[in-house]
VEXDREN-2710 file (C-alpha; in Angstrom, 1 decimal):
% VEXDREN-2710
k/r/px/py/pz
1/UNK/88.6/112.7/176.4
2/UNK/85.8/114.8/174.2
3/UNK/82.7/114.1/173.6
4/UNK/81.8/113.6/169.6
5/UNK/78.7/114.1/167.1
6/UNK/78.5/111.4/164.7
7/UNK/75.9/112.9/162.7
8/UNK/73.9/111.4/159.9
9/UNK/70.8/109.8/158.2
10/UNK/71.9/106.5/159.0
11/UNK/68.8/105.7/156.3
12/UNK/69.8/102.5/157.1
13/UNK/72.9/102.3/159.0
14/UNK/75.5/100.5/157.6
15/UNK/78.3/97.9/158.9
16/UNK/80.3/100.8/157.2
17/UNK/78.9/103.3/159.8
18/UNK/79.7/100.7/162.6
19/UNK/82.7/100.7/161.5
20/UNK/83.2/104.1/162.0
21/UNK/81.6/104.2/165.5
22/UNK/83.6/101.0/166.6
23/UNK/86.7/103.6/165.9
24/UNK/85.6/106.5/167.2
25/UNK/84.6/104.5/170.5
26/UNK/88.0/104.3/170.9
27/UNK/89.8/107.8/169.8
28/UNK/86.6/109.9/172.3
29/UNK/85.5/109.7/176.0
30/UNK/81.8/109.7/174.2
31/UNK/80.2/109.5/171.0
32/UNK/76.7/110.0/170.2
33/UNK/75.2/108.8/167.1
34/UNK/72.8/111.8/165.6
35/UNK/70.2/110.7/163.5
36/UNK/69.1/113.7/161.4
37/UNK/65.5/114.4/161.4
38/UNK/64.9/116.3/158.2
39/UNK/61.5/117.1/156.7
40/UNK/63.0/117.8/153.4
41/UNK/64.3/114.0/153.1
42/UNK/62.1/110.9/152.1
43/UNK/63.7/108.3/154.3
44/UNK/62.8/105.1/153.9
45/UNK/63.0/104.3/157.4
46/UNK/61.4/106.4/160.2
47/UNK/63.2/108.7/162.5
48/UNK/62.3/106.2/165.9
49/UNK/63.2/103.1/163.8
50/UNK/66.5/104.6/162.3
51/UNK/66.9/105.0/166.5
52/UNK/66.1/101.8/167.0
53/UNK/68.7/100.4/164.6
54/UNK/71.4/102.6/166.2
55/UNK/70.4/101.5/169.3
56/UNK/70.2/98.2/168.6
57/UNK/73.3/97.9/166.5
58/UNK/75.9/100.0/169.1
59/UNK/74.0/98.9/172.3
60/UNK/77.1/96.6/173.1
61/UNK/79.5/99.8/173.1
62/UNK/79.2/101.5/176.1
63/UNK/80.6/105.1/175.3
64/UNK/78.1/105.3/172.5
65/UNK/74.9/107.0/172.9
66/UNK/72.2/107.8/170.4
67/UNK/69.9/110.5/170.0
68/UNK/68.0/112.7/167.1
69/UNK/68.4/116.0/166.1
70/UNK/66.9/118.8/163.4
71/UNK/68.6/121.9/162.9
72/UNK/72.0/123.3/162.7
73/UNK/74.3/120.5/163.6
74/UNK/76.6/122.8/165.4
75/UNK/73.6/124.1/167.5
76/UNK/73.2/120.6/168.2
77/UNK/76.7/120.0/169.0
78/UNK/76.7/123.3/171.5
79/UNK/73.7/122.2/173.5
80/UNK/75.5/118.9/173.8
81/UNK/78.8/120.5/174.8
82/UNK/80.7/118.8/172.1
83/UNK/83.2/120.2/170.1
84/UNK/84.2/117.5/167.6
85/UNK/82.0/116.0/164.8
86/UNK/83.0/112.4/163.6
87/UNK/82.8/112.2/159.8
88/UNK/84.1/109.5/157.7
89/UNK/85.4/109.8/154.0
90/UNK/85.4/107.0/151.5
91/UNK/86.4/109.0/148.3
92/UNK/87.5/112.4/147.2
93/UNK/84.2/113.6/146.8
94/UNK/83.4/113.3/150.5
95/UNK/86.8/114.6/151.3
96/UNK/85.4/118.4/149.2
97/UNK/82.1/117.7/150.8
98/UNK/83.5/117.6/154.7
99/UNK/85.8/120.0/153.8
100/UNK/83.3/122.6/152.7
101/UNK/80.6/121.7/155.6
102/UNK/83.7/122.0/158.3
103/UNK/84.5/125.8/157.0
104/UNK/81.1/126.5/157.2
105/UNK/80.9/125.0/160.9
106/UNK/83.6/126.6/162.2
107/UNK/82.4/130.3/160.8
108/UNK/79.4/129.6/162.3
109/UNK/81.1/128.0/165.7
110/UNK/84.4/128.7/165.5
111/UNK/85.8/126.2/168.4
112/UNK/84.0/123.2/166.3
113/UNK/86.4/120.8/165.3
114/UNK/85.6/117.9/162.2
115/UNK/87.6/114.6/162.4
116/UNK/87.2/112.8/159.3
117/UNK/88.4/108.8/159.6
118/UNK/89.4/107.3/156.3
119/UNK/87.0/104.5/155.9
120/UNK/88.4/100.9/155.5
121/UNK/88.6/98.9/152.8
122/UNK/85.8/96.8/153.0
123/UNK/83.6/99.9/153.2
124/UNK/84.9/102.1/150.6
125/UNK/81.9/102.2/148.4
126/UNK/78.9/101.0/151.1
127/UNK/76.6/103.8/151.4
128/UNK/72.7/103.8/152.2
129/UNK/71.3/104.8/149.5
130/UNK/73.2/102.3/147.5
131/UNK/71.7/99.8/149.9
132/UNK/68.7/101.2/149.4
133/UNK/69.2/100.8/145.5
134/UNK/70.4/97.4/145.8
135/UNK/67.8/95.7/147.9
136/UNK/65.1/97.7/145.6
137/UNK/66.3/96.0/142.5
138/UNK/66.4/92.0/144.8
139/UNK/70.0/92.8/145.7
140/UNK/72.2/90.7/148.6
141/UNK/73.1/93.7/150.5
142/UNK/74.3/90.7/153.3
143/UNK/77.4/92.5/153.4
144/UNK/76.7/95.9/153.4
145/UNK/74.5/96.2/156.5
146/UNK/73.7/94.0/159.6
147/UNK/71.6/91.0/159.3
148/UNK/68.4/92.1/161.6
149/UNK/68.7/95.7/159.4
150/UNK/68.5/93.4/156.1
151/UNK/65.2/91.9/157.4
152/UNK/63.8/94.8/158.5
153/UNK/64.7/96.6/154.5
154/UNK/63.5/93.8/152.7
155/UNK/59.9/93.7/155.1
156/UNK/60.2/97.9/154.5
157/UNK/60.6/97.3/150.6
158/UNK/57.3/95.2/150.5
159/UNK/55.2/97.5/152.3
160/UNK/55.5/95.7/155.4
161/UNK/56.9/97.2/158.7
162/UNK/58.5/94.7/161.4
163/UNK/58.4/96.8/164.5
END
């Protein structure tokens, strides 16, 4: 079974993203989870406490590992020795989106391969940075994100950090 790149911000992560990784688990011999470290990005969360939340949230999984990357995510993928990247798509915008980034993958590494899971229904419109938006504004995001993440984004939102 192959080994997949489930790449992203995960600024936070989502139950939509575990979701997605609980799938995967299932479909690949092994998945890792690849938080993007990108100095052009704001995150709200830092890089080792976006790991910490992957780790924390998939530790119960046992093909999932998680790790951080900057670059090229087919760079990445080739020091790893993966050849499949996980995506998931929750409207038609992400479908042109992941279609777009997988022809430019495979031109630059042709034997890449992109998987794209339709997201379920419950998670059709969660995304972190409407998370972000809602907890900003005194929002239940509850059911958008795991409780201990929900603790840690409202301590983040008041200028407090909980690690």
């Amino acid at each position: 079974m192959p080994l997949a790149i489930y790449p992203g911000s995960f600024d936070p992560l989502t139950k939509g993203h575990l979701d997605l990784i609980n799938r995967g688990s299932r479909l690949f011999g092994r998945i890792i989870v690849a938080v993007l470290v990108n100095a052009d990005k704001a995150p709200l969360f830092s890089v080792d406490e976006r790991l910490e939340m992957v780790r924390h949230a998939t530790g119960n999984i046992a093909n999932v590992e998680v790790d951080s990357f900057s670059g090229l995510l087919v760079h990445y993928a080739a020091r790893k020795g993966a050849n499949v990247l996980l995506r998931g798509l929750r409207t038609i915008s992400d479908y042109e989106i992941e279609r777009e980034m997988d022809a430019i993958n495979r031109r630059l590494r042709p034997e890449i391969e992109t998987v794209c899971l339709m997201a379920t229904e419950p998670y059709l419109h969660v995304s972190s940075r409407r998370v972000k938006e809602i907890a900003a504004l005194g929002g239940d995001v509850s059911s958008f994100i795991p409780d201990f993440i929900s603790e840690r984004l409202r301590a983040k939102l008041q200028g407090k950090d909980l690690i």
